[in-house]
C-alpha positions as CSV (number, residue, x, y, z in Angstrom):
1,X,1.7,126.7,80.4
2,X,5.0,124.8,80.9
3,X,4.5,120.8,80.6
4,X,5.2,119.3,83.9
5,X,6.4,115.9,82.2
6,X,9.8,115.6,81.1
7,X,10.7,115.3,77.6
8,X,12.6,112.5,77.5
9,X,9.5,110.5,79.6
10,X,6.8,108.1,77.6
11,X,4.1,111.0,76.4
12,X,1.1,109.0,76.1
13,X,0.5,105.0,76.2
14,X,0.3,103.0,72.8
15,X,-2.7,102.7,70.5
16,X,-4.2,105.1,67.6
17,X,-3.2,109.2,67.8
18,X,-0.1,108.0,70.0
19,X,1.7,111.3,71.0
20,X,5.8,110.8,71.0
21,X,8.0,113.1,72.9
22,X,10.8,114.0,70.9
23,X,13.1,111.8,72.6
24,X,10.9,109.3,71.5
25,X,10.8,109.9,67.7
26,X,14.7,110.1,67.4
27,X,15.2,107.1,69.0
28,X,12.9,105.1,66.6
29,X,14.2,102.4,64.3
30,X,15.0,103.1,60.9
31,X,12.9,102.0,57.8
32,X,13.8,98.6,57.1
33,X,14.6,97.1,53.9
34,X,12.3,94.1,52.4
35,X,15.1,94.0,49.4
36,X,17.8,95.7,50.3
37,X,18.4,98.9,48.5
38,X,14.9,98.5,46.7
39,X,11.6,97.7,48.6
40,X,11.3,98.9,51.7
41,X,9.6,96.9,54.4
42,X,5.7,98.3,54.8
43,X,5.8,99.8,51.7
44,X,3.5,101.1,48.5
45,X,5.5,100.5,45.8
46,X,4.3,101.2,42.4
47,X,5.9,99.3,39.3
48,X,5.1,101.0,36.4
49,X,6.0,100.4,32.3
50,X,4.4,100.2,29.1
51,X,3.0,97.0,27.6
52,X,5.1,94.3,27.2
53,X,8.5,95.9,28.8
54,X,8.2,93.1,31.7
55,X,7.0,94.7,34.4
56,X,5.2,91.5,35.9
57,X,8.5,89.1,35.3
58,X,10.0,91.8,37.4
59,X,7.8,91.6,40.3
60,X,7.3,87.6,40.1
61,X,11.0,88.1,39.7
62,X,10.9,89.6,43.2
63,X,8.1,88.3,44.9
64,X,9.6,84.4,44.4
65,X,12.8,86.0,45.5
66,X,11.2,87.1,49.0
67,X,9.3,84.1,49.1
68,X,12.3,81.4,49.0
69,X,14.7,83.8,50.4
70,X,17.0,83.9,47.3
71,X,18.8,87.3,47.1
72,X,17.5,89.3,44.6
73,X,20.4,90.1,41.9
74,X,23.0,90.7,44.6
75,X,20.9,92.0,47.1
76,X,19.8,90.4,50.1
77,X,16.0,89.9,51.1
78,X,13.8,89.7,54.0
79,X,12.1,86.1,53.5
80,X,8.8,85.5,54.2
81,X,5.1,84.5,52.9
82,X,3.9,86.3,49.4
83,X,0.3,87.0,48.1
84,X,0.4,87.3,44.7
85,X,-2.9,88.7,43.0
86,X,-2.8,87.2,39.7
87,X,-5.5,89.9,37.8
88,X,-4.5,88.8,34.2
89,X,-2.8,85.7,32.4
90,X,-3.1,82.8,34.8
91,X,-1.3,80.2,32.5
92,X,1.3,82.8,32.0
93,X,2.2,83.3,35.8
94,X,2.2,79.2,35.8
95,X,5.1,79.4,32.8
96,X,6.8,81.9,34.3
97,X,6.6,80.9,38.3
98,X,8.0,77.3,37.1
99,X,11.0,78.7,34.5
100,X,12.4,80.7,38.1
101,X,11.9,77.6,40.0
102,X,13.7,75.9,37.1
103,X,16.0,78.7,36.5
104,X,17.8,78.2,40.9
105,X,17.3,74.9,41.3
106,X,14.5,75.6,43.9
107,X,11.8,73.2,44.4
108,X,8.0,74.5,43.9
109,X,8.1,73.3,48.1
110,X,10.5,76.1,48.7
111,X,8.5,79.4,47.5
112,X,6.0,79.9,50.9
113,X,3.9,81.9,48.6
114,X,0.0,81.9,47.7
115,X,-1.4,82.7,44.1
116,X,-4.6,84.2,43.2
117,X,-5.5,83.6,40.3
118,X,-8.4,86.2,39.7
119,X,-8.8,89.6,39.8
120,X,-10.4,91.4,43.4
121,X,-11.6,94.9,43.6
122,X,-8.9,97.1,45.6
123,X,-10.9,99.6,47.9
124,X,-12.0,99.9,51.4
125,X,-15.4,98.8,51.6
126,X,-14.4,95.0,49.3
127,X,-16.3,92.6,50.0
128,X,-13.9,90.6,48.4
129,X,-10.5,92.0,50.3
130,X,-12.9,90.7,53.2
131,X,-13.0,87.3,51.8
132,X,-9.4,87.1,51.2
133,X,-8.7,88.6,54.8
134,X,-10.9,86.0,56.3
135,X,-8.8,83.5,54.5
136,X,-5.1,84.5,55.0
137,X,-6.6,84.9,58.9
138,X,-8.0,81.8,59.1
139,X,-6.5,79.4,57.4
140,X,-3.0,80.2,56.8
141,X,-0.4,80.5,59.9
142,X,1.9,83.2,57.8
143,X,1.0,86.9,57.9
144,X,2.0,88.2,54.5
145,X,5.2,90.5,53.9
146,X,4.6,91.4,50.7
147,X,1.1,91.4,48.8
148,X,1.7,91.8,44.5
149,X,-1.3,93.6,43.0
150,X,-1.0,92.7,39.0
151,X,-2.4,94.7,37.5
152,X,-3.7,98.0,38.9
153,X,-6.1,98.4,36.3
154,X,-7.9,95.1,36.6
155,X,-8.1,95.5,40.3
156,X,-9.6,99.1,40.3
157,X,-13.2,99.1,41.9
158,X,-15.1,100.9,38.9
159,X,-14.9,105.1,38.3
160,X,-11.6,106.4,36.9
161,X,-8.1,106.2,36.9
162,X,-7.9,110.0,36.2
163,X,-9.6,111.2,39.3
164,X,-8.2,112.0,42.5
165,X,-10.8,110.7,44.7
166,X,-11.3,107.2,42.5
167,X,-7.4,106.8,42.7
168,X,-8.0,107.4,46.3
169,X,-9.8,104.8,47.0
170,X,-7.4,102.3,45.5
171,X,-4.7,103.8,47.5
172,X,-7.0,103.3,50.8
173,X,-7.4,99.6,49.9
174,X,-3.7,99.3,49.5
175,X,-3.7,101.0,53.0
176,X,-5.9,98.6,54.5
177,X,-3.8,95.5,53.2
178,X,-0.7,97.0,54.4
179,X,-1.9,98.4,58.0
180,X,-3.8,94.9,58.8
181,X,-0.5,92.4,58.1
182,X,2.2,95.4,58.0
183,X,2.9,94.2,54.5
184,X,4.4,95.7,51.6
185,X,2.5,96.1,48.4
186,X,3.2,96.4,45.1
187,X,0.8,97.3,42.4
188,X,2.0,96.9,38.7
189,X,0.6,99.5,36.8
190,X,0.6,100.7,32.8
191,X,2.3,104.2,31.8
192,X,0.4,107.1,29.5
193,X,0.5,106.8,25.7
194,X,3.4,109.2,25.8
195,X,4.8,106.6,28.4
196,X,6.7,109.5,30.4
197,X,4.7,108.7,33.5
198,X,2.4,106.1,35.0
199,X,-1.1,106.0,33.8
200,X,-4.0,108.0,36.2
201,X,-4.5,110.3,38.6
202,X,-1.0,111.7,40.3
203,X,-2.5,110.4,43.7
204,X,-0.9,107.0,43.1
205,X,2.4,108.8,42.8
206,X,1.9,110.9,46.1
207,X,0.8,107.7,48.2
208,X,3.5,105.3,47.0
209,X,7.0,105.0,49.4
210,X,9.1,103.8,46.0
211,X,8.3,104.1,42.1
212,X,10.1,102.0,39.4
213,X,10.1,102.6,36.4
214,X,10.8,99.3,34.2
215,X,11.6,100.1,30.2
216,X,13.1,97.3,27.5
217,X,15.6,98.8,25.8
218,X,16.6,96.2,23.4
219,X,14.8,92.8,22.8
220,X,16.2,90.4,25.5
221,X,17.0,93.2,28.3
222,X,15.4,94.9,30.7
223,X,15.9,98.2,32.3
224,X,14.6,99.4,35.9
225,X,15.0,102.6,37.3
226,X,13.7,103.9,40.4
227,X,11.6,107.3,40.1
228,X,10.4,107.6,43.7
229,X,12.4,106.7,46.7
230,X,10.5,108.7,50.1
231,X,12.9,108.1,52.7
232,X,15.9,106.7,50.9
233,X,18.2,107.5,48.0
234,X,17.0,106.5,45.1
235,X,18.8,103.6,43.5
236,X,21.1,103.5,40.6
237,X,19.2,102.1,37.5
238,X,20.0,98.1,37.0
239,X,19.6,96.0,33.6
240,X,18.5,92.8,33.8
241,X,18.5,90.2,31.0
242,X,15.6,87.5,30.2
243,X,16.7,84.5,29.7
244,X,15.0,81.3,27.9
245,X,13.9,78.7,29.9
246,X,12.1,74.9,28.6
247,X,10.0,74.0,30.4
248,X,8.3,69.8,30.2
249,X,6.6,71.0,27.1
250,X,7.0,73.2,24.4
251,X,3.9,75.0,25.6
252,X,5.4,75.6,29.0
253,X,8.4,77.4,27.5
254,X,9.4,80.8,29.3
255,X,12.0,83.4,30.4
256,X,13.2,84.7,33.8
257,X,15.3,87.5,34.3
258,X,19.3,87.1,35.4
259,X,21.5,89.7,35.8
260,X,23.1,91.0,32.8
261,X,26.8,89.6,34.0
262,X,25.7,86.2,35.3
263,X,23.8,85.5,31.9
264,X,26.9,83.2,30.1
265,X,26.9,81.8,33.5
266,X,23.1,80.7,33.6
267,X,24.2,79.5,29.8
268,X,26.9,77.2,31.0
269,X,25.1,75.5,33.9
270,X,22.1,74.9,31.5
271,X,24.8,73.1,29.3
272,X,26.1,71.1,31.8
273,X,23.2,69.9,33.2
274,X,22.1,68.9,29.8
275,X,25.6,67.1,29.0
276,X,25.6,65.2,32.3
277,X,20.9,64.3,31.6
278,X,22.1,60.5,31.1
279,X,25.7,59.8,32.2
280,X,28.4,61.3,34.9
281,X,31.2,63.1,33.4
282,X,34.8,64.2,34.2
283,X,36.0,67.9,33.3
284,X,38.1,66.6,30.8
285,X,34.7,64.4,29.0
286,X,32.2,67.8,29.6
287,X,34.8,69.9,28.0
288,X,34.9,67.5,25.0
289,X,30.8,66.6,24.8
290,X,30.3,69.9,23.0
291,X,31.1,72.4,25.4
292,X,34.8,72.8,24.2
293,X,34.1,76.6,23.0
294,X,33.2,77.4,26.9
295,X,36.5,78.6,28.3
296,X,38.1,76.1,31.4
297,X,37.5,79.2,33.6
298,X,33.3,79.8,32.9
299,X,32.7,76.0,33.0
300,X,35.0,75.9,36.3
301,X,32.6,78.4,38.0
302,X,29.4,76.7,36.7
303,X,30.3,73.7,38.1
304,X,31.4,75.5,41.6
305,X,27.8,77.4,41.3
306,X,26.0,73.8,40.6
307,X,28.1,71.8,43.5
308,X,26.9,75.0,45.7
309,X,23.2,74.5,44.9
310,X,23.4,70.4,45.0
311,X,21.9,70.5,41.5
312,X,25.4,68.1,40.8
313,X,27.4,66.0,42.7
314,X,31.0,65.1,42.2
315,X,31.7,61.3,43.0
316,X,35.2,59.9,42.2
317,X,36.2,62.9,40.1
318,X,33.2,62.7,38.2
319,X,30.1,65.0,37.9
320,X,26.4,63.7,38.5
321,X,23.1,64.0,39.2
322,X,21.4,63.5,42.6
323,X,19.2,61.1,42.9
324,X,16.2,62.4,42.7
325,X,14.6,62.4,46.5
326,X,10.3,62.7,46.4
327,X,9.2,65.7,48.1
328,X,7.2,65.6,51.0
């Protein structure tokens, strides 16, 4: 029998098992981009790597990106509130949340992000996903756009990692985050001892949207690539450098990553700012107080990048400091 309604009219109305004419689906938006180029909005993204390559600098990396709405290595973000699920190394995250804030000049105000620090079984029936629900529902105006699950493996409910329908469970949890706040999620997850692939069942592979795979190729870099794109092109593999940060105490000492161009650039503001810690100082004086082996040129454009960011100010052809202004 012939349908009587017209293609291009409304099928059925909206609500679960919607039916869309044809018209319909070719007329709906796009998939949007959470970080352009690399995390889709909505989307299961798996960042995989073997111990120690830095595959949670990379997603605080992006998460405090999102979260202040700094672009991310050249590419522009989405901003809005983070969860991050802090399953391992609490005073580590501290170190490494401050040497970012540190690292832009953004106050610890500026992130709209929440930490957990604690690790919360990732499955359908949690009683602790309910908690947390509960909480980001009630007291928190900010529906999550992002939700960082780090690590996998200390936020799998019991069974094992190798089978289908124990992998599918943690993939339903993921399901439930992202279909109750429309978020996307990442989960940071180990490779397999022969490191070709990420560790468990192949189930977390067919779920995800995007799959990076981060590597360290040398000491002080680090090397993404992206495995798994589902409706995009996968994007061109991008190096990254860490770079040292000091932090109030020596035992607060860190790294963040900078793109591998900008790193004498990050160098040279560091320098300045430490040259002009006590006293304002012309060009002419910063050039002479032990930054004469910086060409004019590189301590030209840290300066512009410092004026940009109001971590200096110039007054009467001098640089300075801002006064310092107490947050709210």
């Amino acid at each position: 029998m012939t349908s009587s309604r017209h293609a291009t009219l409304i099928l059925t109305k909206s609500g679960p098992l919607r039916l869309y004419s044809t018209t319909e689906l070719l007329t709906l938006q796009p998939p949007q981009w959470l970080v352009h180029g690399i995390l889709p909005v909505g989307g299961f993204i798996g960042v995989y790597g073997d111990s120690y390559t830095g595959k949670s600098y990379l997603a605080i990396d992006l998460a405090m990106c999102i979260a202040s709405g700094h672009p991310w290595h050249g590419h522009t973000v989405v901003p809005g509130f983070v969860v991050y699920i802090v399953a391992e190394g609490g005073h580590g995250v501290r170190k490494r949340a401050q040497a970012w804030c540190t690292l832009h000049g953004i106050s610890s105000y500026k992130p709209d992000m929440g930490w957990l620090l604690q690790s919360i079984p990732i499955h359908p029936a949690s009683e602790e996903m309910d908690i947390l629900c509960s909480r980001l529902s009630d007291e928190l105006e900010s529906r999550p756009v992002l939700i960082v699950i780090d690590t996998l493996a200390r936020c799998f409910a019991g069974g094992d990692e190798n089978q289908q329908e124990d992998m599918g469970q943690f993939v339903a949890g993921v399901d439930r985050l992202r279909t109750a706040y429309g978020a996307a999620v990442i989960a940071v997850h180990h490779t397999r001892v022969a490191n070709d692939r990420e560790r468990g069942s192949t189930a977390f592979r067919g779920a995800a949207d995007t799959m990076i795979l981060v590597d360290k190729p040398r000491p002080e870099h680090l090397w993404i690539k992206c495995t798994k794109q589902k409706d995009f092109d996968e994007f061109e593999p991008i190096e990254l450098a860490f770079h040292k940060v000091e932090g109030a105490i020596p035992e607060l000492n860190s790294a963040t990553l900078v793109t591998v161009g900008e790193r004498t650039l990050t160098t040279t503001k560091h320098m300045i700012l430490a040259s002009l810690a006590h006293e304002s100082r012309t060009f002419t004086e910063l050039r002479s107080h032990g930054n004469s082996e910086i060409p004019k040129s590189s301590l030209a454009r840290g300066l512009a990048g410092l004026l940009k960011t109001r971590q200096i100010v110039k007054e009467n052809g001098a640089y300075t400091l801002p006064y310092r202004q107490k947050e709210p």
